[in-house]
C-alpha positions as CSV (number, residue, x, y, z in Angstrom):
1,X,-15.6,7.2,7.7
2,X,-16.1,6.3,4.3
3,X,-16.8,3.1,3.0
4,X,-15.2,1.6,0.1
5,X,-17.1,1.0,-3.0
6,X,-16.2,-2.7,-3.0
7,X,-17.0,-3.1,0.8
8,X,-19.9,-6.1,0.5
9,X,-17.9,-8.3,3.0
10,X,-18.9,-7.4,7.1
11,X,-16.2,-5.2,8.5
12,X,-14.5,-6.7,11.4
13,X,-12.6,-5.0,13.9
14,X,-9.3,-5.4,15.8
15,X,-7.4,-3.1,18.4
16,X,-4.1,-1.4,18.0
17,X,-1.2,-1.3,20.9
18,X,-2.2,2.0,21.3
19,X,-6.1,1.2,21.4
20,X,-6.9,2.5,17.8
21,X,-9.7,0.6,16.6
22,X,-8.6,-1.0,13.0
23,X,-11.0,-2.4,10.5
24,X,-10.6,-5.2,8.1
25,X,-12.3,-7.6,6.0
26,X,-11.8,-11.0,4.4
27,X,-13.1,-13.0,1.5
28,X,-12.9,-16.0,-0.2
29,X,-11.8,-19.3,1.5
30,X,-8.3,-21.2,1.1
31,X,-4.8,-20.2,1.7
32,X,-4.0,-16.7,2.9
33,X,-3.3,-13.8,1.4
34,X,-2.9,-10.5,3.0
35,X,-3.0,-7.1,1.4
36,X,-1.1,-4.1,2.6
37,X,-2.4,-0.7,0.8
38,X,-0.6,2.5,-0.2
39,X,-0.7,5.7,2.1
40,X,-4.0,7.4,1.7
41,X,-5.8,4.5,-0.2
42,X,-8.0,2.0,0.9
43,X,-9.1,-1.1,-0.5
44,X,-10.7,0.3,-3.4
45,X,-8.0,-0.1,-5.6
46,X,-7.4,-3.6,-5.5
47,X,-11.4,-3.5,-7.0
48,X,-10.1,-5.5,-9.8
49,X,-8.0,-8.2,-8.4
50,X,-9.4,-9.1,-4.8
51,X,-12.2,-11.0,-6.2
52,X,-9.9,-13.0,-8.5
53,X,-7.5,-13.7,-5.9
54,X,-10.5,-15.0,-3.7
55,X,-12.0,-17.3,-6.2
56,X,-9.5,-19.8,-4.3
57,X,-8.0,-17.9,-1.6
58,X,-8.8,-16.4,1.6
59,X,-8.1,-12.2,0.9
60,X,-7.6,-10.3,4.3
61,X,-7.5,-6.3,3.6
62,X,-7.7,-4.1,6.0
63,X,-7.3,-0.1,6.5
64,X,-4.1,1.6,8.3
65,X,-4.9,3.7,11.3
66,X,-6.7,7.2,10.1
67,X,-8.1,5.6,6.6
68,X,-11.3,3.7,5.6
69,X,-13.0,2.6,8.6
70,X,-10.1,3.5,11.3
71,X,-9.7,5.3,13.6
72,X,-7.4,8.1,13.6
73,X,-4.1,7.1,15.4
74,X,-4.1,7.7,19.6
75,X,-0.1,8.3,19.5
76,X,2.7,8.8,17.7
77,X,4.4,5.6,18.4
78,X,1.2,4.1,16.5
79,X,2.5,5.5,13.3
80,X,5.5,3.8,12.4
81,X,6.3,1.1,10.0
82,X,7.0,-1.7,12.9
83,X,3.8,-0.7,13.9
84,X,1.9,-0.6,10.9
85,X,3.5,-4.4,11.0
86,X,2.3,-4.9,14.3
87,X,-1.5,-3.8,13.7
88,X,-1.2,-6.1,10.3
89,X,-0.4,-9.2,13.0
90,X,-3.1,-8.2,15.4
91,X,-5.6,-8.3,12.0
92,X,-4.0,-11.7,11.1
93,X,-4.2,-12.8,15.0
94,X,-7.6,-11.8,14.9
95,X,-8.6,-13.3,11.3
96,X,-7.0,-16.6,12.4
97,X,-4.0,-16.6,10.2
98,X,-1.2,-18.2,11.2
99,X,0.7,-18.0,7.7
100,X,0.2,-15.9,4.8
101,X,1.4,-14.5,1.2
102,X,1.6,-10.6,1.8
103,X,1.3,-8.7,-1.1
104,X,1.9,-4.6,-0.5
105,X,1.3,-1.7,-2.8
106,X,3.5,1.4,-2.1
107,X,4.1,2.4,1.2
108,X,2.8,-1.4,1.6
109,X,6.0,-2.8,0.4
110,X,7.8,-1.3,3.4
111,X,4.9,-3.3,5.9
112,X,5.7,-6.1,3.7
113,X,9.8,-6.1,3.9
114,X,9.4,-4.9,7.4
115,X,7.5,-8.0,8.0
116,X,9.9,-10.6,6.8
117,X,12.8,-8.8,9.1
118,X,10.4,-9.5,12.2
119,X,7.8,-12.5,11.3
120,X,9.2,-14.1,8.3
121,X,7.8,-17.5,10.1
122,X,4.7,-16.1,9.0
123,X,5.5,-15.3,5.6
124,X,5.1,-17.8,2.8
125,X,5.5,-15.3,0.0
126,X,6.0,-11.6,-1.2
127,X,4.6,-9.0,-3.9
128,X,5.9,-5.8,-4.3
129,X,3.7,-3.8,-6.5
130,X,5.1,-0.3,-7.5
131,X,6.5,0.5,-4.2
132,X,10.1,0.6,-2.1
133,X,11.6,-1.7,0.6
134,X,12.3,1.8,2.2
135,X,12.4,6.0,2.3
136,X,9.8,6.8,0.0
137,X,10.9,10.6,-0.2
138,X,14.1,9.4,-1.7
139,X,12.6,8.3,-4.8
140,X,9.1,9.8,-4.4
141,X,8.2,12.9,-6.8
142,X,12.2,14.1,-7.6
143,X,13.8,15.5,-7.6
144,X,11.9,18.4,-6.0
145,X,8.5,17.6,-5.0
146,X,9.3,14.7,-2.5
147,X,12.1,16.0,-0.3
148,X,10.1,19.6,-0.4
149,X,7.3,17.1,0.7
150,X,8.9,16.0,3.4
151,X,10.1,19.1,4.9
152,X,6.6,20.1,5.1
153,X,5.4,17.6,6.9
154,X,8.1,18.1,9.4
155,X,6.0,21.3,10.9
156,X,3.3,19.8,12.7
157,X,0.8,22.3,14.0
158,X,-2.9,23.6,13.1
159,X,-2.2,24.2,9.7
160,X,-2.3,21.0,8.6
161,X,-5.7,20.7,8.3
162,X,-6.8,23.7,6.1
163,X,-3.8,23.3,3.7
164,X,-4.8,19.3,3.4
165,X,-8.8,20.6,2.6
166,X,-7.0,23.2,0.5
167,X,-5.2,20.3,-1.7
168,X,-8.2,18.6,-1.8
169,X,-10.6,21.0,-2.9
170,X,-8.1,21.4,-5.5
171,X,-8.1,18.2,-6.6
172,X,-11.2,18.4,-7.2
173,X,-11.4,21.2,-9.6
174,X,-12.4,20.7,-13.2
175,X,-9.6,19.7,-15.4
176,X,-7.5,18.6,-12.2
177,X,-7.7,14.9,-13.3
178,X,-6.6,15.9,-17.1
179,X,-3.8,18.0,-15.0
180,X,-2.8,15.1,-13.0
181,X,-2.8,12.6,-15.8
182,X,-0.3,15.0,-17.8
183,X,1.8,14.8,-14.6
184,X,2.0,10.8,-14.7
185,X,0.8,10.8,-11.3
186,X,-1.7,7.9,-12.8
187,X,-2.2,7.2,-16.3
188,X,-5.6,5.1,-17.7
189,X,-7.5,4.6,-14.5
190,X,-10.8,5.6,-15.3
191,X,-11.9,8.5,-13.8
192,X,-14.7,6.6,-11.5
193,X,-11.6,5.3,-9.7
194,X,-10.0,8.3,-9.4
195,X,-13.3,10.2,-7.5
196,X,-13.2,7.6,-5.6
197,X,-10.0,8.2,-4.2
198,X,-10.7,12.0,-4.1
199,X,-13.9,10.9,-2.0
200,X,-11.7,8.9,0.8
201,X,-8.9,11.7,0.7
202,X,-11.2,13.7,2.2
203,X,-11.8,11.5,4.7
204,X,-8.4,10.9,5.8
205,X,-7.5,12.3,9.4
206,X,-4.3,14.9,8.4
207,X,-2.1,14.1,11.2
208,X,-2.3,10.2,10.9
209,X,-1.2,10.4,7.1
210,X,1.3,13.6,7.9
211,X,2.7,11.2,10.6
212,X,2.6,8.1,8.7
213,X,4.3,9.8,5.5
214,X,7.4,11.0,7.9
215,X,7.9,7.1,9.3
216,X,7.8,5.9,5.6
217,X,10.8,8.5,4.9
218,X,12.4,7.5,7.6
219,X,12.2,3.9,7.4
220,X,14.6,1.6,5.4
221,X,14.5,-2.2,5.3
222,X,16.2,-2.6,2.1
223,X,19.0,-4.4,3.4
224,X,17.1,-7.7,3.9
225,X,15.6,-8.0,0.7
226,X,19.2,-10.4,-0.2
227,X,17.7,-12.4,3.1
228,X,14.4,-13.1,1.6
229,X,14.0,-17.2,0.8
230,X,10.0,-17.0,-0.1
231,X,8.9,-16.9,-3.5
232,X,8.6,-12.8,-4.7
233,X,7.6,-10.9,-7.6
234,X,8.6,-7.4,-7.8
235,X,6.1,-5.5,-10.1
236,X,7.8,-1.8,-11.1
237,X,6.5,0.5,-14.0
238,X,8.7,2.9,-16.1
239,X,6.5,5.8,-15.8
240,X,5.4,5.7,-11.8
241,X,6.7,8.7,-10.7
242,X,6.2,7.7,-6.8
243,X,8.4,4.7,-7.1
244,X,10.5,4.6,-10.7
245,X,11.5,1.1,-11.9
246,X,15.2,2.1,-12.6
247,X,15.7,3.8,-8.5
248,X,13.1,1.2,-6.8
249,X,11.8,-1.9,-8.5
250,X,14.5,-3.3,-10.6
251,X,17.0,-2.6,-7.9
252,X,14.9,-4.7,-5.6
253,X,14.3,-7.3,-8.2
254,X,18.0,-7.3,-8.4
255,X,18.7,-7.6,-4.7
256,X,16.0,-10.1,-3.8
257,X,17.5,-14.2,-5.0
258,X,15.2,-15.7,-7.0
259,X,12.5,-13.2,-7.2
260,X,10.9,-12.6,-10.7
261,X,10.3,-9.2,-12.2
262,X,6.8,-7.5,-14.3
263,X,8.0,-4.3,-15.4
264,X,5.0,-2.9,-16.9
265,X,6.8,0.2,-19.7
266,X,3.6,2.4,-19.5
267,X,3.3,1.3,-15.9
268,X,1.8,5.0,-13.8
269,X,1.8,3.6,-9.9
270,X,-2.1,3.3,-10.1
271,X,-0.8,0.1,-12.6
272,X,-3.0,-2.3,-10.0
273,X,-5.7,-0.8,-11.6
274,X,-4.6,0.3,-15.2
275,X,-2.5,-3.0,-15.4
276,X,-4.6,-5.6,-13.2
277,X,-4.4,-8.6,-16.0
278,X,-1.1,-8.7,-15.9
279,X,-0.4,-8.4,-12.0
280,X,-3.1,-10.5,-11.5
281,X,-1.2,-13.3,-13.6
282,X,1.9,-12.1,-11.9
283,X,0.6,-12.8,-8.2
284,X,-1.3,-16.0,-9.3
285,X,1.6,-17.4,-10.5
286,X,3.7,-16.2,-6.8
287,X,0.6,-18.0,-4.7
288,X,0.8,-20.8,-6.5
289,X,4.7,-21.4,-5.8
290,X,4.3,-20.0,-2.3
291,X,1.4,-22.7,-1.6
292,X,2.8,-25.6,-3.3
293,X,0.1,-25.4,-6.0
């Protein structure tokens, strides 16, 4: 599988319950911090804020099953969100982390909240950046695209895999970035960031993201976010179209005591890499409550 662009530290490896082999890596030295990525990304676009976060920090990332350097999920019951959580712990177990600020992206957020409904002894504090506490498809790509998504996805079988080389062959047509740009699927992310999600989409095993998509519809933990008692920023930007700051972000922010709230107004749901100076103050400013400093 393919290896990230920003992949200097060794790859370590862990096990799934189900005996999928999961990679991660870590950097840096000091408290925790563990990153949860989007569906179908892999570490590459934290590019711009893991190395600031591990000037004084210890940065685990690591890859969900079917993505990076993972292996394609062995069942279905590997592809849930409490399961997602559970490989996260094993990486954690494994990295020697006992405690840790968890900071998600997209369909991270709902590893994150699912986290603090099962672990929250292990959870010292929370970032949401530009992603729900739960079903994705209900705020994802409306009001069409996400629900017409969805029901896709519900009819597994052996077309999955031509359609998904289909949409990325398209993808990578001349002019598609231009196209998706006009879209506000992303906004400023230079394009050498963009290939290089184009290059691990291909990559991707189809029925690991097709099955992981479906649990992130499914799953809700939104109604803990009022039990959360860690320090949390929510980070939410006016023009994601996967996660809308009016449906998902300020909501949260609202629901969540305490938490504080970055809402980036030409925010596109790439904003960790368009927006990274300001979400990197954002989350510097979380670890340093969550850790006392």
């Amino acid at each position: 599988m393919l290896e990230s662009s920003i992949s200097r530290a060794p790859v370590h490896f862990v096990h799934a319950a189900d005996g999928t082999r999961l990679a991660y890596r870590e950097r840096g030295e000091g408290p925790a911090v563990v990153l949860a990525n989007g569906l179908s990304t892999s570490e590459f676009f934290w590019r711009l804020l893991v190395p600031r976060w591990a000037r004084e920090h210890r940065v685990i990332t690591w890859d969900y099953k079917g993505h990076g350097r993972s292996e394609p999920a062995r069942s279905d019951a590997g592809c849930t969100i409490p399961a997602v959580l559970d490989d996260m712990c094993r990486v954690m177990d494994a990295a020697r982390v006992e405690q840790a600020v968890l900071v998600g992206f997209s369909m991270g957020c709902q590893v994150v909240t699912e986290a603090w409904r099962r672990i929250p002894q292990r959870v010292v504090g929370l970032a949401y950046l530009l992603g729900p506490a739960g079903r994705i498809f209900d705020t994802a790509l409306q009001p069409l695209v996400g629900p017409a998504l969805r029901q896709l996805l519900r009819m597994p079988g052996p077309w999955l895999p031509p359609v998904f080389g289909a949409v990325h062959r398209l993808a990578g047509l001349p002019g598609s970035m231009h196209m998706g740009r006009w879209l506000r699927l992303y906004g400023r992310a230079p394009n050498a960031d963009l290939q290089r999600y184009l290059d691990h989409f291909g990559q991707l095993d189809p029925y690991t993201l097709a099955r992981l998509a479906l649990a992130a519809g499914e799953h809700d933990a939104r109604e803990v976010l009022p039990t959360i008692t860690v320090p949390t920023v929510v980070v939410a930007g006016d023009r994601d179209v996967f996660a809308p700051s009016q449906r998902v972000g300020v909501p949260m922010h609202a629901a969540i005591p305490g938490a504080r709230l970055l809402r980036i107004d030409d925010g596109t749901h790439l904003g960790i890499v368009e927006h990274h100076e300001p979400i990197g103050r954002a989350v510097d400013e979380l670890l340093g409550d969550a850790w006392g400093r």
